[in-house]
Backbone as CSV, one residue per row, in Angstrom:
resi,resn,N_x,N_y,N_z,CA_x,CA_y,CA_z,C_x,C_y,C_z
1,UNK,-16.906,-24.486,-6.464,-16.344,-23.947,-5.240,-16.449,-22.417,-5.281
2,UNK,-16.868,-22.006,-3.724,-17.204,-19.958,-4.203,-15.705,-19.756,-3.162
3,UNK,-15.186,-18.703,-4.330,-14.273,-17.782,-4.042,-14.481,-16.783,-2.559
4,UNK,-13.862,-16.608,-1.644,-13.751,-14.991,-0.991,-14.835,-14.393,-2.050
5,UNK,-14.140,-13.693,-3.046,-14.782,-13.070,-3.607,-16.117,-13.099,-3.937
6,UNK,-16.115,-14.476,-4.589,-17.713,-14.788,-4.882,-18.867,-14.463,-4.115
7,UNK,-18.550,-15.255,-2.530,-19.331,-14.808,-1.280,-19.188,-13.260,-1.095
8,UNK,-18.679,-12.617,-1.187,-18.622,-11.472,-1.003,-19.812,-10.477,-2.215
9,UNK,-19.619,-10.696,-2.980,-20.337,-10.351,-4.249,-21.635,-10.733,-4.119
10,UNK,-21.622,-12.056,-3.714,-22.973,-12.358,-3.635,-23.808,-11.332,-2.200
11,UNK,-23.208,-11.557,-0.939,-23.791,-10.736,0.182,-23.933,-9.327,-0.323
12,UNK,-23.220,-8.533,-1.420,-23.211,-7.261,-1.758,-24.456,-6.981,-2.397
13,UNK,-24.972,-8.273,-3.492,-26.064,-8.143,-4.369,-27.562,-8.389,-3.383
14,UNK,-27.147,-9.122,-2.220,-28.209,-9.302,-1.606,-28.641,-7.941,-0.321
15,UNK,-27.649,-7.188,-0.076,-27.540,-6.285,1.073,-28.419,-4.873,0.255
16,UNK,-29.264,-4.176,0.812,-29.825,-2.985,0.280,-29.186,-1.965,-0.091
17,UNK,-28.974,-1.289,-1.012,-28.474,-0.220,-1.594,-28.062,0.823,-0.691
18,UNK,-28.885,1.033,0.232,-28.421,1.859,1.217,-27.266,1.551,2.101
19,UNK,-27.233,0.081,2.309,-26.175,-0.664,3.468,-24.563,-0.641,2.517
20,UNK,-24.789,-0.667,1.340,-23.883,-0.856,0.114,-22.296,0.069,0.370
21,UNK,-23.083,1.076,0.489,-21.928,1.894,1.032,-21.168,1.878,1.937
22,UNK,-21.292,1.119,3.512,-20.850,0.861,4.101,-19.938,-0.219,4.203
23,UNK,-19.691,-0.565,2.833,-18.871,-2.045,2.402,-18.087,-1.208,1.777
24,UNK,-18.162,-0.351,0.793,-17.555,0.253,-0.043,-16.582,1.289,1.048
25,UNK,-16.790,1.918,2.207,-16.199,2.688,3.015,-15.230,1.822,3.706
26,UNK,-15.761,0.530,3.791,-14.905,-0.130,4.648,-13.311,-0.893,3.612
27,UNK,-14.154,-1.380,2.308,-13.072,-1.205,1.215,-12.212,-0.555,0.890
28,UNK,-12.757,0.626,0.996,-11.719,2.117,0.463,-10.296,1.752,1.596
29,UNK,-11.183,1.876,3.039,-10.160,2.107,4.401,-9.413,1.039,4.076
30,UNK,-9.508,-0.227,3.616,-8.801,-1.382,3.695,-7.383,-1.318,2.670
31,UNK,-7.773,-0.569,1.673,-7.003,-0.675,0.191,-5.852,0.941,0.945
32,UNK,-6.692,1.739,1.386,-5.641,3.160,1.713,-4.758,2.373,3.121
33,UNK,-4.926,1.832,3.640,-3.793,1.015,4.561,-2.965,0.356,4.159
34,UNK,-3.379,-0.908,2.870,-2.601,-1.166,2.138,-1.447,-0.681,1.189
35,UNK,-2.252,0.500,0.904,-1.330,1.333,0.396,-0.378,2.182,1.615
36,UNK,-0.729,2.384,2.210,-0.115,3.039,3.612,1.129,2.471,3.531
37,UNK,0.788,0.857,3.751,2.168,0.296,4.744,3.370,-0.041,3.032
38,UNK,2.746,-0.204,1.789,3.756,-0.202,0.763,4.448,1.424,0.618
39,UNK,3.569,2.102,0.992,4.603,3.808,1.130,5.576,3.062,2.343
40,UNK,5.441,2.973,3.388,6.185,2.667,4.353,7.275,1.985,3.911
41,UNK,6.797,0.723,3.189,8.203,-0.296,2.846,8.872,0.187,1.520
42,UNK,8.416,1.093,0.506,9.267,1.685,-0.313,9.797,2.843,0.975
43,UNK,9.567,3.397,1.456,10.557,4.864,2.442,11.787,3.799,2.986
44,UNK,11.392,2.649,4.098,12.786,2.173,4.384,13.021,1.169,3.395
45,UNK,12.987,0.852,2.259,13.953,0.404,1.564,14.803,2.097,0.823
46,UNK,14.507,2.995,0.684,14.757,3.836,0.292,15.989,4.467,1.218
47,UNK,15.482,4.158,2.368,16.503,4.896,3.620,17.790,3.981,3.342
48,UNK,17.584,2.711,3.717,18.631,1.953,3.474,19.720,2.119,2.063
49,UNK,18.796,2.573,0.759,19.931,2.515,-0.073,20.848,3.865,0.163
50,UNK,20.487,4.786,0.468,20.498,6.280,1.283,21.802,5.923,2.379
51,UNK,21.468,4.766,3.061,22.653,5.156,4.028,23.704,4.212,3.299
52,UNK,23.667,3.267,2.032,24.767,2.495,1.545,25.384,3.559,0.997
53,UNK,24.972,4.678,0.360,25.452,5.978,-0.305,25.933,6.967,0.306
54,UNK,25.654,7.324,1.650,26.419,8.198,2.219,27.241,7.756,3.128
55,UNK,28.401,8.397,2.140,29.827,8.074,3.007,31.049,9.010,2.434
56,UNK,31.855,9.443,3.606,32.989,10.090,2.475,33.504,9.996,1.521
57,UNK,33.495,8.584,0.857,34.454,7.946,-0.286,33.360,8.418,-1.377
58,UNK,32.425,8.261,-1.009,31.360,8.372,-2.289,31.323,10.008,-2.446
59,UNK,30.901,10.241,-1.351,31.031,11.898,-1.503,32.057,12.353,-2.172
60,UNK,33.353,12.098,-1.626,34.561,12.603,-2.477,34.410,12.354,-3.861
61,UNK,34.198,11.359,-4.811,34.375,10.981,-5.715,33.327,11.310,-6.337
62,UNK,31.515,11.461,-6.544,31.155,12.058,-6.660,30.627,13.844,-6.581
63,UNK,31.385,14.369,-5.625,31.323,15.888,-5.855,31.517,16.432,-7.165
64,UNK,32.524,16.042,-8.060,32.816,16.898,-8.999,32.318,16.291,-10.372
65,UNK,31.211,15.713,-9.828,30.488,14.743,-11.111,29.702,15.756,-11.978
């Protein structure tokens, strides 16, 4: 049975060296989005622990830490 991958690998070995790059550009864009939207979901999980923490009680009690 061929993998995603496999087929993919294989069309890469068969596509001309010149066309090659245009897989590889389209890779890059695919993986920096991916990474995009995990910045995104670490920022609001980040916001959220951010607003469990700010509050007067905490403030008070931490100031003089």
């Amino acid at each position: 049975m061929n993998t995603t991958k496999d087929r993919l690998l294989k069309i890469i070995d068969e596509i001309p060296e010149r066309e090659v790059d245009k897989i590889l550009d389209f890779a890059e864009y695919l993986k920096a989005k991916r990474d995009e939207n995990v910045s995104e979901e670490l920022t609001k999980a980040s916001e959220s622990s951010l607003e469990f923490w700010d509050n007067d009680i905490d403030d008070k009690i931490w100031s003089n830490v």
